[in-house]
Residue, then its C-alpha position, 0 to 999 in steps of 0.5 A: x801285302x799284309x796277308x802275303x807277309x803272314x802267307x808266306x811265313x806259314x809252315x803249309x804254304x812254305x812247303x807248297x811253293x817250294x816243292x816245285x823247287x825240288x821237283x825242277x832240281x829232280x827231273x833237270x837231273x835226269x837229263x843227258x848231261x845235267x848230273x850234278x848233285x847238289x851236296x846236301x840232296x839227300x833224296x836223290x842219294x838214296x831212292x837210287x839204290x832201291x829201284x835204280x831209275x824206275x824208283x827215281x822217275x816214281x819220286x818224281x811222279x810222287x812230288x808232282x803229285x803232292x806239290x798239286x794237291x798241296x798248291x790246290x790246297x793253299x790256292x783254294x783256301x785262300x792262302x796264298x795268291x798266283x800273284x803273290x808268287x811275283x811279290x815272292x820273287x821280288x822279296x828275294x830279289x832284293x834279299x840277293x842284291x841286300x845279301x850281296x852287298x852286305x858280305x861284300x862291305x862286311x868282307x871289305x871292312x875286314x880286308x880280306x880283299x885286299x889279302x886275296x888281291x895281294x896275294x894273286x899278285x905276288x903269284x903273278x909277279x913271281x910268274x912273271x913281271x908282266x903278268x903281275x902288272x897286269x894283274x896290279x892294274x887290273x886290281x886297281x881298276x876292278x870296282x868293290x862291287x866287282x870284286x865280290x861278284x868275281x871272287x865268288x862268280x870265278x869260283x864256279x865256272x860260268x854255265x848255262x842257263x838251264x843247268x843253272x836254274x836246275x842246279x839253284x833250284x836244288x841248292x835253294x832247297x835242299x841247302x836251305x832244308x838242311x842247313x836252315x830248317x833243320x840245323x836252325x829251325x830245329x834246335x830254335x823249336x826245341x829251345x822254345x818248347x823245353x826248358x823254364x818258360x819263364x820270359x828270361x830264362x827262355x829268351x837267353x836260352x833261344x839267343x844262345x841255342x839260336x847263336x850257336x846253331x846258326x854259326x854253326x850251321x853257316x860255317x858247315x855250309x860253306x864248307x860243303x862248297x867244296x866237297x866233290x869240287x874244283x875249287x880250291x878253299x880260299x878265305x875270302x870264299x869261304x866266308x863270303x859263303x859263311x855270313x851268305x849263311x847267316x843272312x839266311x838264317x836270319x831270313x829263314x828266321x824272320x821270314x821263313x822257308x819260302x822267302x829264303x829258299x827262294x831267295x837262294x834260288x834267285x840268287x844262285x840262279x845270277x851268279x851262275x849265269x854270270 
C-alpha cells in the first residue's frame, strides 16, 4: 500500500493511468450518436477545424500511442502495478460514497433542502391540490440520502451505460484537468516556488493562493454545468456541484491527479446510470 499511496500521487504516472480516460471520451465521440462534448474539452473543440475528422481520428492514434508508451514506461520501471489499478478504483469508490455524503450533510445543515422541497410544493399546489399532496408526501416519505441523489440524478436524465462511461470519462478528465490541475495546481505551484521562503510567510501565502484558487475554481465548475444545457440553475444544484469541487480540490491536492480524476469518473459514471 505504501508504495501505491507514493505511485499514485507521482505527476508520470498520473499522467499515465489517466490518458486511457481521455482516450475512452475521444473515440466514444465518435460514435453515431454519442456526440456530447464535455464543456471543458479543449481538445476536441479545436483539432476539428485543421483536418476535419481525419485530424480527429489522427489524435486518437496519437493518444493511443502515448498512453502505451508511457503505461509501458511506468509498468516496466516498476511504478505502478495492474493491481494497483483495482486499489485505484477502490479509493475512488469510496472518495464518491465520502463526497456524497458530506455535501449531502453539509447541504442539509444549511437546509437548502428544505427550500427546494417547499418550494416544489408550493408549484405543485399552486397547480393543483392534489399534485401538491403528492408531492408533500412524497417529500416526507423521501430518505436524506434519497434527496441528494434525486436532486443532482434528476438534473440530467437517466441515460445509458456506454454513453455514461464515455460521457464520465470525459468529465473525469478534462474537468479535473482544467479545474483541478490547472486552476489549483498551477497557482499552488506558483505561490511555492515565488516569493519569501521564509516557513511563515510561505505557508500564509499557499493557504491564501491556495483558498482563493480552489473557491474560485469550484464555483466556475458548477456553473459550467449548465452551459449548453436543459437544466434549469437551481441552488441547491449548484452548490451541491460547488463543495463537489472543493472535495476534489482537496483530493486533487492530497492525493493528486490519478485519485480525483478517477474518482470523477466513477462518480459520475453512478449518478448517470442511475
Amino acid at each position: 500500500m505504501k508504495g501505491y499511496w507514493a505511485a499514485t500521487r507521482s505527476p508520470l504516472v498520473g499522467v499515465a493511468v489517466t490518458l486511457p480516460l481521455l482516450l475512452i471520451y475521444n473515440v466514444g465521440l465518435l460514435v453515431p450518436g454519442n456526440d456530447t462534448m464535455n464543456a471543458a474539452d479543449l481538445l476536441t473543440r479545436i483539432v476539428p477545424q485543421f483536418g476535419g475528422l481525419k485530424a480527429v481520428l489522427i489524435a486518437n492514434a496519437v493518444l493511443a500511442l502515448v498512453s502505451l508508451i508511457l503505461l509501458s514506461i511506468v509498468f516496466h520501471r516498476g511504478m505502478f502495478r495492474l493491481s494497483w489499478w483495482l486499489l485505484l478504483c477502490l479509493e475512488g469508490i469510496v472518495y464518491g460514497v465520502v463526497m456524497a455524503l458530506g455535501v449531502q450533510w453539509i447541504l442539509g445543515q444549511a437546509h437548502l433542502l428544505d427550500v427546494v422541497q417547499a418550494a416544489a410544493q408550493a408549484v405543485a399546489g399552486a397547480a393543483s391540490p392534489a399534485a401538491g399532496a403528492v408531492v408533500a408526501g412524497a417529500g416526507a416519505a423521501t430518505t436524506a440520502a434519497g434527496d441528494a441523489a434525486g436532486v443532482v440524478a434528476k438534473a440530467a436524465p437517466r441515460v445509458p451505460l456506454f454513453r455514461a462511461i464515455v460521457l464520465s470519462a470525459g468529465a473525469g478528465y478534462w474537468e479535473e484537468l482544467v479545474f483541478r490541475l490547472a486552476a489549483v495546481g498551477l497557482p499552488v505551484y506558483a505561490a511555492l516556488r515565488f516569493g519569501s521562503q521564509e516557513r511563515g510567510a510561505k505557508a500564509l501565502r499557499v493557504g491564501i493562493v491556495g483558498f482563493l484558487a480552489v473557491a474560485a475554481s469550484s464555483v466556475i465548475f458548477s456553473a459550467l454545468h449548465y452551459v449548453g444545457g436543459e437544466e434549469v440553475p437551481g441552488a441547491y444544484s449548484f452548490w451541491y456541484r460547488a463543495l463537489s469541487g472543493v472535495f476534489f480540490s482537496s483530493l486533487f491536492l492530497s492525493r493528486g491527479f490519478a485519485v480525483a480524476a478517477w474518482t470523477h469518473f466513477l462518480y459520475d459514471v453512478v449518478v448517470m446510470s442511475m
